[in-house]
C-alpha positions as CSV (number, residue, x, y, z in Angstrom):
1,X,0.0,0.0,0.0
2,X,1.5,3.7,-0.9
3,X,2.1,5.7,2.1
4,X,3.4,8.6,0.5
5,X,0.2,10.8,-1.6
6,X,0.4,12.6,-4.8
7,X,-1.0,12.9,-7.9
8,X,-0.4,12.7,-11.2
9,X,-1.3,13.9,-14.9
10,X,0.7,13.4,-18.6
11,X,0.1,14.1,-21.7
12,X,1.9,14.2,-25.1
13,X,0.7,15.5,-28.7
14,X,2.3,15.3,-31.7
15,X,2.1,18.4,-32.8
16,X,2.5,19.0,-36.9
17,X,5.6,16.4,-36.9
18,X,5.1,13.1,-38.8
19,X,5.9,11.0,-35.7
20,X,5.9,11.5,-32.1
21,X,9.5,11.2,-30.7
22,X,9.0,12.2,-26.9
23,X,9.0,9.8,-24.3
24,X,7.8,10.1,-20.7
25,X,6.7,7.6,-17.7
26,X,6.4,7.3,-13.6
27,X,7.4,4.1,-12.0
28,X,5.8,4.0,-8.3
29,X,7.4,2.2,-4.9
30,X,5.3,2.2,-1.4
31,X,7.3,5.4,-0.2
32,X,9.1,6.3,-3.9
33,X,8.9,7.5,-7.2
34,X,10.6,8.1,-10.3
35,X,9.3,10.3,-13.0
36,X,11.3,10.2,-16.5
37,X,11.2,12.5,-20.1
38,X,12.7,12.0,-22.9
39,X,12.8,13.9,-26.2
40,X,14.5,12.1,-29.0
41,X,16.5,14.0,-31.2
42,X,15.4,14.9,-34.8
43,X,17.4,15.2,-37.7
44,X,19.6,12.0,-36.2
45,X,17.8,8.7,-36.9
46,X,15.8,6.8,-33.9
47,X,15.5,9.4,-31.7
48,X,12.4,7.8,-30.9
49,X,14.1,4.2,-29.8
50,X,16.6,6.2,-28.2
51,X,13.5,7.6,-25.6
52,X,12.5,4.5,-25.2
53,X,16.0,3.0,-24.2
54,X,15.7,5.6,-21.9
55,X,12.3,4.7,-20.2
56,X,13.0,0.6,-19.6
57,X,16.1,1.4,-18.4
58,X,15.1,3.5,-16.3
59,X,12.0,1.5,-15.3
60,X,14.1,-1.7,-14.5
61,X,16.5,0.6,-12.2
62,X,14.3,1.6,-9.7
63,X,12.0,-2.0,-10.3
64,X,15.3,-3.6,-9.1
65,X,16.9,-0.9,-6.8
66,X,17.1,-1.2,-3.0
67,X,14.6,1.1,-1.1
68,X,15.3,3.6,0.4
69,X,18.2,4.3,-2.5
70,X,21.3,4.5,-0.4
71,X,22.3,7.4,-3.0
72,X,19.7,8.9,-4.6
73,X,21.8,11.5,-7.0
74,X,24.6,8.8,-7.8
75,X,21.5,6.3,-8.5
76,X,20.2,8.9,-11.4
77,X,23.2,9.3,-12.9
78,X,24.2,5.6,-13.0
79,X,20.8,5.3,-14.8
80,X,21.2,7.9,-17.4
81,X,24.9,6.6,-17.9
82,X,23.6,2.9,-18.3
83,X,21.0,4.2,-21.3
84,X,23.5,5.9,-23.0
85,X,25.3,3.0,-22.6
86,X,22.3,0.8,-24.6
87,X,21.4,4.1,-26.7
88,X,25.2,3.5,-28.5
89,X,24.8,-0.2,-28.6
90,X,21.8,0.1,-30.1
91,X,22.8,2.3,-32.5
92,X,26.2,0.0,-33.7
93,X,24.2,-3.0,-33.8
94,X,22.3,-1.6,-36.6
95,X,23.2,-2.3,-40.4
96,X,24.6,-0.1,-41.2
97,X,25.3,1.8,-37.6
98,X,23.9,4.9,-36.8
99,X,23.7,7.3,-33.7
100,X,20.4,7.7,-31.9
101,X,20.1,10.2,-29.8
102,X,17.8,11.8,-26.9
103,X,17.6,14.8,-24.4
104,X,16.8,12.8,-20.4
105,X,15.5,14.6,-17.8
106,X,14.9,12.4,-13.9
107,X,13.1,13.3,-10.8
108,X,13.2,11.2,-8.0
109,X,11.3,11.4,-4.6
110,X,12.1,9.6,-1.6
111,X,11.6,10.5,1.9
112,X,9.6,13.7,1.2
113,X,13.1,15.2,-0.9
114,X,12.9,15.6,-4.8
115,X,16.1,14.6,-6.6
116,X,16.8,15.2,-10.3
117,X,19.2,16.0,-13.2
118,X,18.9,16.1,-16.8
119,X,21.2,16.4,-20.1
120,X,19.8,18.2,-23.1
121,X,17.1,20.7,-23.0
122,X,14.1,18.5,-21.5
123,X,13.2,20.5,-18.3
124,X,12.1,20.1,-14.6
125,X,10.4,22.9,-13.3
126,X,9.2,22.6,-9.4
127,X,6.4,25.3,-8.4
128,X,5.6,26.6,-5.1
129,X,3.1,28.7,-4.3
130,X,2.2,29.7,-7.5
131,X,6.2,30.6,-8.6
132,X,8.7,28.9,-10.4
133,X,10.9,27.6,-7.1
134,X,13.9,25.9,-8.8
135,X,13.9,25.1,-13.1
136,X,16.7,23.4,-14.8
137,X,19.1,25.1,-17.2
138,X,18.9,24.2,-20.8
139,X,22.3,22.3,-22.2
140,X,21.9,24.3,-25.3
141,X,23.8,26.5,-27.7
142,X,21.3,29.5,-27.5
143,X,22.3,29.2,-23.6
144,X,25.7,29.3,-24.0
145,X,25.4,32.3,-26.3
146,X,22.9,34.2,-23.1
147,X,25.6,33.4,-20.5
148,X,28.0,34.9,-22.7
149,X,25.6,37.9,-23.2
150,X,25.9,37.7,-27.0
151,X,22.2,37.3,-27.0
152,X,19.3,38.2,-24.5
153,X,16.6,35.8,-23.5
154,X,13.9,37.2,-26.0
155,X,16.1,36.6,-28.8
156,X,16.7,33.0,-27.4
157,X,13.3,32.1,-28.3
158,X,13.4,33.4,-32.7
159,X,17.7,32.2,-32.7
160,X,18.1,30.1,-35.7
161,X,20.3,27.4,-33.9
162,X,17.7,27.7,-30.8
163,X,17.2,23.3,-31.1
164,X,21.0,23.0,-31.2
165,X,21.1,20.8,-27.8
166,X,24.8,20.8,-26.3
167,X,24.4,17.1,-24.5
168,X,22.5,14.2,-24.5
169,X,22.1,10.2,-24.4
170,X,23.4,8.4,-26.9
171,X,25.2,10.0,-30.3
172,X,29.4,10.4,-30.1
173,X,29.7,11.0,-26.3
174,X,31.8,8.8,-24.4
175,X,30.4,9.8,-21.6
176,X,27.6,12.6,-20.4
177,X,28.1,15.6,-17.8
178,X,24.7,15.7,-16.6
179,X,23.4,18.4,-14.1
180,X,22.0,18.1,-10.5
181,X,19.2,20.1,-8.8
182,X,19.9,20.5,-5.6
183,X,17.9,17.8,-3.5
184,X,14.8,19.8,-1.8
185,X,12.0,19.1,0.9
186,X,9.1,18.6,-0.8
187,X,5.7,20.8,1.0
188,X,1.6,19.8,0.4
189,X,1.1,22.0,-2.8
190,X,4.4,21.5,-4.8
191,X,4.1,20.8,-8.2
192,X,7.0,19.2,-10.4
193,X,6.5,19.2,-14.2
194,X,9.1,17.9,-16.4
195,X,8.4,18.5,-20.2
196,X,9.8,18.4,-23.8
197,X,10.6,22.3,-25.1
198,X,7.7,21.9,-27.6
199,X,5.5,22.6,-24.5
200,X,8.3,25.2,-22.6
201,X,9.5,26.7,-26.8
202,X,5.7,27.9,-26.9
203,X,4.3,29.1,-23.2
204,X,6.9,31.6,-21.2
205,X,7.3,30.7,-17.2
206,X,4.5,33.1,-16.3
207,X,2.2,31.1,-19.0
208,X,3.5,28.0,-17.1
209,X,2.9,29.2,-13.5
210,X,-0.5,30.5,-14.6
211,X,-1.8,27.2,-16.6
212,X,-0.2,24.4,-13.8
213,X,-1.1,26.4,-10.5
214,X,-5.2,26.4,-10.6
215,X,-7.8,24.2,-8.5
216,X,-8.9,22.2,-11.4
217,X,-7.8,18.6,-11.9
218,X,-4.4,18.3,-12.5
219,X,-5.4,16.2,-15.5
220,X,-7.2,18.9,-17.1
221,X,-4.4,21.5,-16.4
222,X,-1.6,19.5,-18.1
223,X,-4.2,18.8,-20.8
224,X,-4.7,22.2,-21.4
225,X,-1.1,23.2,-21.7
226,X,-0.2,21.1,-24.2
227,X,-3.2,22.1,-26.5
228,X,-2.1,25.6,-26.2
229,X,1.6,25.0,-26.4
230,X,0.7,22.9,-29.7
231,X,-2.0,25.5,-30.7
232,X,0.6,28.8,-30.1
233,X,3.5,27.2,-32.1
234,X,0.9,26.1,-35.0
235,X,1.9,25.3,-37.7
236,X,5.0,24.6,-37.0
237,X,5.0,23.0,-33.8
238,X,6.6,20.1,-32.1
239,X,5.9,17.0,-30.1
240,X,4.7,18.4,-26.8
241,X,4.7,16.4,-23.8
242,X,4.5,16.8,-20.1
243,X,4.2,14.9,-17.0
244,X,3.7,16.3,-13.6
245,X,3.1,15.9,-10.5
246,X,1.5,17.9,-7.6
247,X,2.7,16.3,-4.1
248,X,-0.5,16.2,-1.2
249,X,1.5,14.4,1.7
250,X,4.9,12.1,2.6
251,X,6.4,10.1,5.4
252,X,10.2,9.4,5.5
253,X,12.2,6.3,6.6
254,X,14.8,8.8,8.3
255,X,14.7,11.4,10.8
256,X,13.8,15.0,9.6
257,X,16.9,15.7,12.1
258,X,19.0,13.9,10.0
259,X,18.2,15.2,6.7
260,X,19.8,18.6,7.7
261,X,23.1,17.3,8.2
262,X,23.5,14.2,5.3
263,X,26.3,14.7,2.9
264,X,23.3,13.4,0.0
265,X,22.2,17.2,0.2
266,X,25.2,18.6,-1.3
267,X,25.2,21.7,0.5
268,X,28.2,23.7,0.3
269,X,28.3,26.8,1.5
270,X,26.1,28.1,4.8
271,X,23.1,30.0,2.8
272,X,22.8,27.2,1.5
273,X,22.6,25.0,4.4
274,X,20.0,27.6,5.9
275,X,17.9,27.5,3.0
276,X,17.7,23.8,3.8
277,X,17.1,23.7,7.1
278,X,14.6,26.4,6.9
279,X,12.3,23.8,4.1
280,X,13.1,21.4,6.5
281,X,11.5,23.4,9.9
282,X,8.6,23.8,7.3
283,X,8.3,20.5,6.3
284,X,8.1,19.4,9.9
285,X,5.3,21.8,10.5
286,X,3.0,21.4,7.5
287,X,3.6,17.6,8.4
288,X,2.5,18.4,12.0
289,X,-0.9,20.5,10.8
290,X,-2.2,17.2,8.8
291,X,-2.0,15.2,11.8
292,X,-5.7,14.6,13.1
């Protein structure tokens, strides 16, 4: 029986492509979950097995995987490093070989925390309170070229290399330098979405915010997103597909106490540490208020 409560929504559309590429799935434990996108690469063949790679590997990982995961960041990245692993052998196995590859974006939650870390320019957004509380950065060339301040962030959106994604599974990589979130207490409310950029390419973060952070059913929300993702990037626009989910209420297997000081959090520097304990303290209070 789950003890931890949640729920979930996804949807994908193909948009005005031929096929639908973009992969996405949730895999469940009693007091776990994992939640995986992936968005196969066009203009390289099998972007679309290459998703898929990414899904059952993913799915027999945490199937198989010891709970609680002693390790939850290292356990991501050895699961994104085992599919591009497959993705490649995949790819020379064909006749004649070719190079599949897919963007990968992971969340995991265990004991009330949310873990993730992507490669490519799939995204995990988590909101709070009706605001964008922590988003991943894209692995992309328009990116590069705002951290450089050679463009600005309006111009990212019209840049003629704008799908020119700087990692990913699979392809001529050896191996992947994927990016971590930094783990955080999950609070009754939160909502994480991870979606392809045919859904983020078309709706800004204030489009997003407003569309995920209603009363309706969170079905209906994610629904709607995607129809006018598709519907504003007509007629030219891509797969779109999201999967969220909007957490109600956890338990954890260790003490709250503890998840202040374990070296799993990554914390370097003291704001840092405060901002953590401080979701912690409010964790531990929200928890107490649901108590009958």
């Amino acid at each position: 029986m789950r003890e931890i409560q949640y729920q979930t929504a996804n949807t994908t559309i193909i948009g005005n492509r031929s096929t639908n590429q973009d992969r996405c799935t949730l895999i469940e434990s009693i007091n776990s979950v994992l939640i995986c996108l992936a968005d196969g690469m066009g203009g390289h063949p099998k972007g679309e097995v290459a998703a898929q790679i990414l899904m059952d590997v993913c799915t027999q990982a945490f199937t198989e995987a010891r709970k609680p995961i002693p390790n939850p960041a290292s356990f991501l990245v050895d699961t994104m490093n085992h599919a591009h692993e497959q993705i490649i052998a995949y790819g020379k196995a064909q006749n004649p070989a070719i190079k599949p590859r897919t963007t990968a974006v992971v969340a995991l939650i265990q004991d009330n925390i949310v873990y993730w870390a992507h490669a490519g320019d799939s995204r995990f957004y988590l909101f709070r309170g009706k605001k964008i509380l922590a988003r991943t950065t894209d692995h992309s060339y328009v990116e590069l070229l705002r951290k450089q301040g050679a463009i600005t962030p309006s111009e990212c959106a019209s840049h003629p290399q704008r799908n020119y994604v700087t990692r990913c599974l699979g392809g001529n990589m050896l191996s992947v330098d994927f990016s971590h979130g930094k783990p955080t207490p999950l609070l009754p409310g939160d909502i994480l979405l991870l979606c392809s950029d045919g859904l983020w390419g078309a709706l800004d973060n204030s489009s997003l915010a407003r569309g995920i952070c209603t009363d309706e059913p969170l079905t209906e929300r994610i629904k709607q997103l995607t129809k006018r993702a598709a519907s504003t990037a007509a007629p030219e626009s891509d797969n779109v597909t999201a999967i969220a989910l909007q957490w109600i209420e956890g338990v954890t297997s260790i003490p709250l106490d503890k998840l202040i000081s374990s070296p799993t959090t990554n914390t370097s520097t003291n704001s840092q540490e405060s901002t953590l304990n401080k979701a912690v303290d409010d964790l531990r209070n929200t928890i107490k208020s649901f108590k009958p």
